[in-house]
C-alpha positions in Angstrom: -31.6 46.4 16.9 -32.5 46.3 13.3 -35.3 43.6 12.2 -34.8 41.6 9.1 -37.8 43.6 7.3 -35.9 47.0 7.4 -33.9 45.5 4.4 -34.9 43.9 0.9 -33.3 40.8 1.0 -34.7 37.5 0.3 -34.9 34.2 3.1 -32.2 32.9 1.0 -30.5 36.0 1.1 -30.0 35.8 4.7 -29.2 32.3 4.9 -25.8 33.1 2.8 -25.1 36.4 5.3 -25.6 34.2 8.2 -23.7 31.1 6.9 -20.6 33.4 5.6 -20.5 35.7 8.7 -21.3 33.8 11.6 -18.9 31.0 12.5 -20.0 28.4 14.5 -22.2 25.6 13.7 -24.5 26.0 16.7 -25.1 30.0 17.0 -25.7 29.8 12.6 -28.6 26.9 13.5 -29.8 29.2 16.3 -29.4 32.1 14.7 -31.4 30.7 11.5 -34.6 29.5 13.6 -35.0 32.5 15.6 -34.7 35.4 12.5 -36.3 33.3 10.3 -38.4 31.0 11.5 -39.3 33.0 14.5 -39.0 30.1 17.4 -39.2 31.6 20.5 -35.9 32.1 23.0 -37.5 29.1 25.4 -38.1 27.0 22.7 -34.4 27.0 21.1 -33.3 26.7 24.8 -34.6 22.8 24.8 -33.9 22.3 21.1 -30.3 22.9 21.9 -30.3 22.1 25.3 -28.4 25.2 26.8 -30.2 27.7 28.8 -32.3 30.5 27.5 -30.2 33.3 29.5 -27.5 31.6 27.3 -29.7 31.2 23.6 -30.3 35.2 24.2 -26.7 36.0 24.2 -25.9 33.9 21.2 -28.7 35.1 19.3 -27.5 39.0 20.5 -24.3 38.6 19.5 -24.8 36.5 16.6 -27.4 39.3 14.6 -25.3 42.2 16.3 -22.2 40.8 13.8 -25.2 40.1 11.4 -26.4 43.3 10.8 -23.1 45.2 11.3 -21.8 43.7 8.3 -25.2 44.1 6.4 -25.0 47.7 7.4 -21.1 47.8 6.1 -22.0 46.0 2.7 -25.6 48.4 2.4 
């Protein structure tokens, strides 16, 4: 999967991406403190009290859509 330093964009840069391309309220706020403020999978699992089997697959899913439209927009 591609990391957030393969491409030049700025912290508020990916806030926008992340705000226009992923939908729900919850997976953007997850998806925002793990790529950019790095918080670890078991740590957003109590933050947002779901399990971390489940924070993975939003995160996944959530950069996967990310990153594909990135890649589209390159």
């Amino acid at each position: 999967m591609a990391k957030l330093e393969a491409y030049d964009l700025s912290r508020s840069a990916w806030e926008r991406l992340i705000d226009e391309w992923i939908f729900c309220e919850r997976d953007r706020a997850i998806l925002k403190r793990r790529l950019l403020d790095g918080i670890t999978f078991e740590k957003l699992a109590e933050e947002f009290d779901l399990s971390t089997q489940r924070i993975c697959a939003i995160v996944y899913q959530a950069q996967d859509r990310l990153f594909r439209q990135v890649e589209k927009n390159k």
